[in-house]
C-alpha positions as CSV (number, residue, x, y, z in Angstrom):
1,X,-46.0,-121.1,163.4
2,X,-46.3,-120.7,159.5
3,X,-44.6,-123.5,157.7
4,X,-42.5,-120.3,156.1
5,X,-41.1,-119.2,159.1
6,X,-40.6,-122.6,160.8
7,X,-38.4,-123.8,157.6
8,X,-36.2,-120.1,157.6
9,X,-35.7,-120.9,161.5
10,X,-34.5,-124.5,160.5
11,X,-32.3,-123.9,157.8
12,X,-30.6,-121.3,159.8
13,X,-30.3,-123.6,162.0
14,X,-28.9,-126.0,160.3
15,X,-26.5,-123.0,159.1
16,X,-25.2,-122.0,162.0
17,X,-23.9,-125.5,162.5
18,X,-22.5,-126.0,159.3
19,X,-20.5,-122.8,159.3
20,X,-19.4,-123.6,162.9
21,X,-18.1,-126.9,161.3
22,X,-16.5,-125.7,158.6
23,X,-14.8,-122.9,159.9
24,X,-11.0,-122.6,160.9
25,X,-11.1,-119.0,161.7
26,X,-12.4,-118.3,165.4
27,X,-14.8,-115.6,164.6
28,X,-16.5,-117.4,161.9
29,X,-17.0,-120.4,164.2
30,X,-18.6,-117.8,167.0
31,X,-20.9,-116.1,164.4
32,X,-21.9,-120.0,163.4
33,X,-22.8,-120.4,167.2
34,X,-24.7,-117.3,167.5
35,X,-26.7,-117.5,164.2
36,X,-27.8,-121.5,166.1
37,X,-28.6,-119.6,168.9
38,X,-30.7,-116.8,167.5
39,X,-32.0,-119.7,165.2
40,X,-33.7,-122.1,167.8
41,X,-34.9,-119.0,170.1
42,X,-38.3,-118.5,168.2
43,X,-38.5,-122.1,168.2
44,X,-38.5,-122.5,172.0
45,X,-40.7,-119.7,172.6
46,X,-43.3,-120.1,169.8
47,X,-46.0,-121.7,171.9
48,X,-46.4,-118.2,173.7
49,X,-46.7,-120.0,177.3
50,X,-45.4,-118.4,180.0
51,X,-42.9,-121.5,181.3
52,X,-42.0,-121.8,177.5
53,X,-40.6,-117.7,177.4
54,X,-38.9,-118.0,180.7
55,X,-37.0,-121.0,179.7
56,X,-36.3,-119.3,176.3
57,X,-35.0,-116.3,178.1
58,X,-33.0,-118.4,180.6
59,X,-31.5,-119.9,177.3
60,X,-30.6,-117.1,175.5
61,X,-29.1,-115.3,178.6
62,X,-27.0,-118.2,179.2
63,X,-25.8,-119.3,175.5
64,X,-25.4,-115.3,175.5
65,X,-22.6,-114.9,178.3
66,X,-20.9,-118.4,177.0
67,X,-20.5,-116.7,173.7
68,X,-19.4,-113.8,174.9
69,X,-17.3,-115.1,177.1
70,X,-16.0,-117.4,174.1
71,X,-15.3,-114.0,172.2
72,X,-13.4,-113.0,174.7
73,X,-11.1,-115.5,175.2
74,X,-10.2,-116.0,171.3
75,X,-9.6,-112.4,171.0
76,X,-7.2,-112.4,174.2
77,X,-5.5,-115.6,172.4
78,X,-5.0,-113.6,169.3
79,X,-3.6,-110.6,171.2
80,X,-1.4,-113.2,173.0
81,X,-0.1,-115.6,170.4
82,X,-1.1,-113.8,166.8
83,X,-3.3,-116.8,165.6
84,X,-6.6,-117.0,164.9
85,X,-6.6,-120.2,163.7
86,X,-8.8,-123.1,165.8
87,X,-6.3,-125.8,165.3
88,X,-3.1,-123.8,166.5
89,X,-2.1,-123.7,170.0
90,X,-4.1,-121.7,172.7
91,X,-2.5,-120.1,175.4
92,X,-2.9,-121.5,178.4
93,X,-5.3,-118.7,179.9
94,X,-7.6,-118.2,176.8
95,X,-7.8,-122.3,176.6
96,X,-9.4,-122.2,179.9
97,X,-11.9,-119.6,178.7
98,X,-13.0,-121.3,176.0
99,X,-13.3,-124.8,177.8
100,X,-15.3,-123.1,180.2
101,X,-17.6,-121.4,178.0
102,X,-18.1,-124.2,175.8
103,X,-18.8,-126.6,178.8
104,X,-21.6,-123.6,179.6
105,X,-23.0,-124.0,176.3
106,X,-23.7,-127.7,176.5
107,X,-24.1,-127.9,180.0
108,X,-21.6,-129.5,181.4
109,X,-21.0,-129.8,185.2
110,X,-20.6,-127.6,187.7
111,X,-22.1,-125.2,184.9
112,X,-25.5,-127.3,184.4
113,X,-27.9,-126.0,186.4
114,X,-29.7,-124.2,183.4
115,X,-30.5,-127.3,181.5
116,X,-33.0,-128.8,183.3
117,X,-35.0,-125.7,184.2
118,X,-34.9,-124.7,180.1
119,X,-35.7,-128.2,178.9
120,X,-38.5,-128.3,181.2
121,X,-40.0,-125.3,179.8
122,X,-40.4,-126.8,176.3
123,X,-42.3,-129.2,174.5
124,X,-40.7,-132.6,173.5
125,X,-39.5,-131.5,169.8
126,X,-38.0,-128.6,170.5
127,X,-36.1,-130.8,173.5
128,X,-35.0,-132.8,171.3
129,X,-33.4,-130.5,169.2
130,X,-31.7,-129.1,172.2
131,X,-30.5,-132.4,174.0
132,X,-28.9,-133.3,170.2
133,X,-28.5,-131.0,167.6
134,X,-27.1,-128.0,169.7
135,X,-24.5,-130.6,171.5
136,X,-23.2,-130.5,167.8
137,X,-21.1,-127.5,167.3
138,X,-19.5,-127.2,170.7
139,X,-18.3,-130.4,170.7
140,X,-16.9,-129.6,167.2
141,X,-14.7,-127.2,168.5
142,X,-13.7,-128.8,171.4
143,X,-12.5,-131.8,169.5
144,X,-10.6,-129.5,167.3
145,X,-8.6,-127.4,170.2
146,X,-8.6,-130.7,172.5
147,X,-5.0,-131.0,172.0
148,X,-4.5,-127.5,173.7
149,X,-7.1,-128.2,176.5
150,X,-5.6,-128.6,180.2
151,X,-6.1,-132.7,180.8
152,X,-7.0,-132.6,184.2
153,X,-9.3,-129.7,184.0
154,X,-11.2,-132.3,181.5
155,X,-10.8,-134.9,184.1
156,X,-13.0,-133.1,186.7
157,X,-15.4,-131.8,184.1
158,X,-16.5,-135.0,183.2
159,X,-16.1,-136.8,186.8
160,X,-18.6,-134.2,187.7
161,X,-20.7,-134.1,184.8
162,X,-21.2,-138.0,185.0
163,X,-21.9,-137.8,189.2
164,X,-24.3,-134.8,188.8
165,X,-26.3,-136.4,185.9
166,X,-26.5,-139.5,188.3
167,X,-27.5,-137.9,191.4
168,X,-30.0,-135.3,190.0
169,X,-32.2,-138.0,188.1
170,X,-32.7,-139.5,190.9
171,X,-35.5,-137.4,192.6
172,X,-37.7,-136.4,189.7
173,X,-40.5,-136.8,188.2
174,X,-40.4,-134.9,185.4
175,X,-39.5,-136.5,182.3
176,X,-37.9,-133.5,180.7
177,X,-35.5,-133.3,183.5
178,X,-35.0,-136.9,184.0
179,X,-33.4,-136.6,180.0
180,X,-32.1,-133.2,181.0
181,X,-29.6,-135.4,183.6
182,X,-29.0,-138.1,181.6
183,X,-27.7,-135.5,179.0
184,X,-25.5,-134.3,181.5
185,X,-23.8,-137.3,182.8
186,X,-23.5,-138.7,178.7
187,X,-21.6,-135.7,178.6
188,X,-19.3,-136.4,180.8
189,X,-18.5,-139.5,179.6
190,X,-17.7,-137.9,176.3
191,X,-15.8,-134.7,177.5
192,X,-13.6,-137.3,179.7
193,X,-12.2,-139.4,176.7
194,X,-11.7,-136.5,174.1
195,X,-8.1,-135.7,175.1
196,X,-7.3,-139.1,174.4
197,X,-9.3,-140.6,172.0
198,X,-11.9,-137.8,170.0
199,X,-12.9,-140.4,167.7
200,X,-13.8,-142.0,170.8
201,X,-16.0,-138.5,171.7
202,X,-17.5,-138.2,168.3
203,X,-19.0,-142.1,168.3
204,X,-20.3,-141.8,172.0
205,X,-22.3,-138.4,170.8
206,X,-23.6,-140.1,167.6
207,X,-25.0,-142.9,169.9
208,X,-26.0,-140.8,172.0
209,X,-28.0,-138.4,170.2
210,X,-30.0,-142.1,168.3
211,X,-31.1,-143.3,171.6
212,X,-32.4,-139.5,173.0
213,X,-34.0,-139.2,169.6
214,X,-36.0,-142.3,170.0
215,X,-36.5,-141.8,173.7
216,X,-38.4,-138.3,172.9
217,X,-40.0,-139.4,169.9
218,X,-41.5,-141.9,172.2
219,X,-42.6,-139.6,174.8
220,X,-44.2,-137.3,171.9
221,X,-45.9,-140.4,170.3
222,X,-47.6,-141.2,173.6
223,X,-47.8,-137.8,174.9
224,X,-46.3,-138.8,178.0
225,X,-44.4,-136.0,180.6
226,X,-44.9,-137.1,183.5
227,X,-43.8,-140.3,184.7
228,X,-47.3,-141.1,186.5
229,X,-48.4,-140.9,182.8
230,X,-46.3,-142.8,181.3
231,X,-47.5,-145.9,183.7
232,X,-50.7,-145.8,181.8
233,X,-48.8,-145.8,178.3
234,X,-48.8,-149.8,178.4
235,X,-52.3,-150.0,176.9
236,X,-51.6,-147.5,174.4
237,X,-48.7,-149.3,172.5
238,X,-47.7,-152.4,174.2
239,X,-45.2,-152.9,171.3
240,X,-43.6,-149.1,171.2
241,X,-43.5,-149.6,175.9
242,X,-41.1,-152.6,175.3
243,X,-39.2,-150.9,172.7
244,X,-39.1,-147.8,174.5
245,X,-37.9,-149.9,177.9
246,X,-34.4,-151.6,176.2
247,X,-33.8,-148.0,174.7
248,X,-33.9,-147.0,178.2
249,X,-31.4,-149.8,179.2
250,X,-29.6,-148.9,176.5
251,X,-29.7,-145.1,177.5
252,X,-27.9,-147.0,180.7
253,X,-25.2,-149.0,178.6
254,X,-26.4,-152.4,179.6
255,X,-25.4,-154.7,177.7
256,X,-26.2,-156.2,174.8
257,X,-27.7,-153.1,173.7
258,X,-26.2,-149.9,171.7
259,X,-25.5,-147.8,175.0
260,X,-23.0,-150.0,176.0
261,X,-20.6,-149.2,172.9
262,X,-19.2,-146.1,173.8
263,X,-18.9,-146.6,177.8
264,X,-17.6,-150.5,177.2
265,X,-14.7,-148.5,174.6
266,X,-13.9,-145.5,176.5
267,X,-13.3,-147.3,180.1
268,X,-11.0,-149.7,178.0
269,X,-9.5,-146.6,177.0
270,X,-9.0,-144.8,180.4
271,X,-7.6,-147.9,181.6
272,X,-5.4,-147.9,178.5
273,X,-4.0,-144.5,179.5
274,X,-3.3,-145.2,183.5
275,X,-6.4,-144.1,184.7
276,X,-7.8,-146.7,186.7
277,X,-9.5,-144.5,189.8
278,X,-11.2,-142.1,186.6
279,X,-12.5,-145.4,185.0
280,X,-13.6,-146.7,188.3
281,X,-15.7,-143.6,189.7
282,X,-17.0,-142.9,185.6
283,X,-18.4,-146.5,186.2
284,X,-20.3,-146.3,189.1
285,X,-21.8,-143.0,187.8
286,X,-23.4,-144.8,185.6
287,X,-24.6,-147.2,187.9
288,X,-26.2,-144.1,189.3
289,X,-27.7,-143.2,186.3
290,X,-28.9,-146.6,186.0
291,X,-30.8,-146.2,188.9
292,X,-33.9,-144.0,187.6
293,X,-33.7,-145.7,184.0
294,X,-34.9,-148.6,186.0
295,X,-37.6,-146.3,187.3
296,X,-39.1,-145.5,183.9
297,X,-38.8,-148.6,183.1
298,X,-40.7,-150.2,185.7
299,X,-43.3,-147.2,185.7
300,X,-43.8,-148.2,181.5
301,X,-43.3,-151.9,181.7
302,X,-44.9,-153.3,185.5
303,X,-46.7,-150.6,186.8
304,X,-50.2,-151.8,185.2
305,X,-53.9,-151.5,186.2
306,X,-55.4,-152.6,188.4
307,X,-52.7,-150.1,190.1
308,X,-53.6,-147.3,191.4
309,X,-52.7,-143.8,189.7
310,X,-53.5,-140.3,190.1
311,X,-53.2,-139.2,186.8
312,X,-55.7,-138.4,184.1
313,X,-56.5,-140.9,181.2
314,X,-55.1,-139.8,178.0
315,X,-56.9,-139.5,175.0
316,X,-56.3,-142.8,173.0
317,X,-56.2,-141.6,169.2
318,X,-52.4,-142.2,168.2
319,X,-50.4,-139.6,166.4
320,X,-48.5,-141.7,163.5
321,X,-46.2,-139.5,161.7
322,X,-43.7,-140.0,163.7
323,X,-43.8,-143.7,163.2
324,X,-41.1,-144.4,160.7
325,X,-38.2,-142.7,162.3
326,X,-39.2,-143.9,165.5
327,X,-38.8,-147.2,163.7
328,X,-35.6,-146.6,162.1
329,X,-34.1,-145.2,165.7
330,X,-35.4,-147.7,167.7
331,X,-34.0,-150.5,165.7
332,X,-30.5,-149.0,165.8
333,X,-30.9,-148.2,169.8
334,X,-31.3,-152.1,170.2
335,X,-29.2,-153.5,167.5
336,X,-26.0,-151.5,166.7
337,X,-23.8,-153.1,169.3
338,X,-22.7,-156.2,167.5
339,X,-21.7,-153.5,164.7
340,X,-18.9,-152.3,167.2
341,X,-15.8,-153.7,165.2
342,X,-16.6,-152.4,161.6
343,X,-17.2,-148.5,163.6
344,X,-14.3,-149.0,165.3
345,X,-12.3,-149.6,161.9
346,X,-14.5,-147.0,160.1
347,X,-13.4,-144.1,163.1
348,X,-9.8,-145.2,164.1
């Protein structure tokens, strides 16, 4: 793509967000999620394959009906109550539209089925930008109108979000889909708390969105997709393979890495607010999830030659540009836990 283009398709990106953030008026936000939308398109589909376009049409079809639906719903609230302001009240009706069309726009459970398939179909960059900087501006307005969102409905969101992430990882071997889940179920976790605690919300997406990025930027530095190729990374980078394994752990929340943060604060928090069976089943989701962390982990760290594998060697010139802010995000997926006590009295 000319560098031209490619920097117009960013900045409107980058746009789209900002306006979405900014705004306090319900049609502004939706023209900010639409101009991200119409933004990252061209980016998805730029590589002119044919899994690339369908997964860019899938996309657009889906972020199409959520904002639609979206549109809907504040227009109905404004008919209904007069306001079109994001922080005042919704109705309960046009609340539930709106939950449900966000949750359709990030992908949250039972409405998550598109994720996988469309982050599949594109190459690790572009991912990435999905898995992080798109979570953005939903999750902006949902910590805005959280107040007027229906608790329990929130409740089962996340309960399913976390237990579908878990139990769709488990069977793949694709490592596009494997982060596709884990997005899910870390999205759980943060849709469950934000009724409670947003600030809780906001520092479980930030770590959230450091680990993925140094979990992708890994992948793209090793040119791994597949985890049959990723067992033959070792010799590659020995150095980056360990990294890359805690940030996987820490993608878990074991402890005593970054991950752990924001599950350790928001079961303390569940628990805080009589919620004892929610904190219980969020926790063994994420002993689910755990499960095929563990799996990439021991495909990158103990599945060395002389095993066998039926996958192609890969070409062993290195691709260094990304080196420094893998650097930078892999230092902060392993080290940001003992930390915990000045963001906690920097967010609350």
């Amino acid at each position: 793509m000319n560098p031209y283009v490619l920097t117009m398709f960013l900045i409107s990106l980058g746009l789209g967000t900002t306006l979405t953030f900014a705004s306090s008026h319900w049609l502004l936000a939706w023209m900010g999620l639409e101009i991200n939308t119409l933004a990252i398109v061209p980016l998805m589909a730029q590589h002119h394959h044919p899994r690339a376009v369908e997964a860019t049409t899938k996309y657009f079809l889906i972020q199409a009906t959520a904002a639609a639906t979206m549109l809907f719903a504040t227009t109905t609230n404004a008919w209904l109550t007069g306001e079109w302001n994001i922080i005042s009240t919704l109705d309960p009706a046009p609340s539930m539209l709106v939950t449900t069309a966000l949750a359709l726009k990030v992908g949250l459970a039972p409405l998550h089925l598109w994720l996988p398939e469309v982050l599949q179909g594109l190459d690790l960059l572009t991912g990435l930008i999905l898995s992080t900087w798109q979570k953005l501006a939903p999750f902006a307005l949902l910590i805005q109108i959280s107040h007027s969102l229906h608790p329990s409905l929130l409740i089962a969101l996340g309960i399913m979000s976390a237990l579908a992430g878990g139990w769709g990882g488990l069977n793949q071997t694709q490592l596009r889909k494997i982060l596709a889940y884990s997005s899910i179920a870390h999205l759980g976790w943060m849709v469950i708390i934000i009724q409670f605690m947003p600030q809780l919300t906001i520092l479980a997406l930030s770590v959230y969105i450091i680990i993925t990025s140094t979990v992708f930027l890994t992948f793209k530095f090793v040119a791994a997709t597949k985890i049959n190729t990723l067992s033959l990374s070792w010799s590659k980078g020995p150095t980056i393979i360990i990294s890359t394994t805690l940030a996987m752990l820490s993608l878990g929340g074991l402890p005593p890495l970054t991950g752990f943060m924001p599950k350790w604060l928001i079961l303390q928090e569940l628990a805080k607010q009589d919620l004892p069976l929610t904190a219980t089943i969020m926790a063994l989701s994420a002993l689910i999830s755990l499960y095929f962390y563990l799996r990439l982990c021991y495909a990158m760290t103990l599945t060395t030659s002389p095993n066998t594998n039926n996958s192609f060697m890969p070409w062993r010139l290195l691709n260094n540009q990304l080196s420094l802010p893998l650097a930078i995000l892999t230092s902060m997926t392993i080290l940001l836990l003992p930390t915990t006590p000045a963001l906690i009295s920097l967010l609350f």
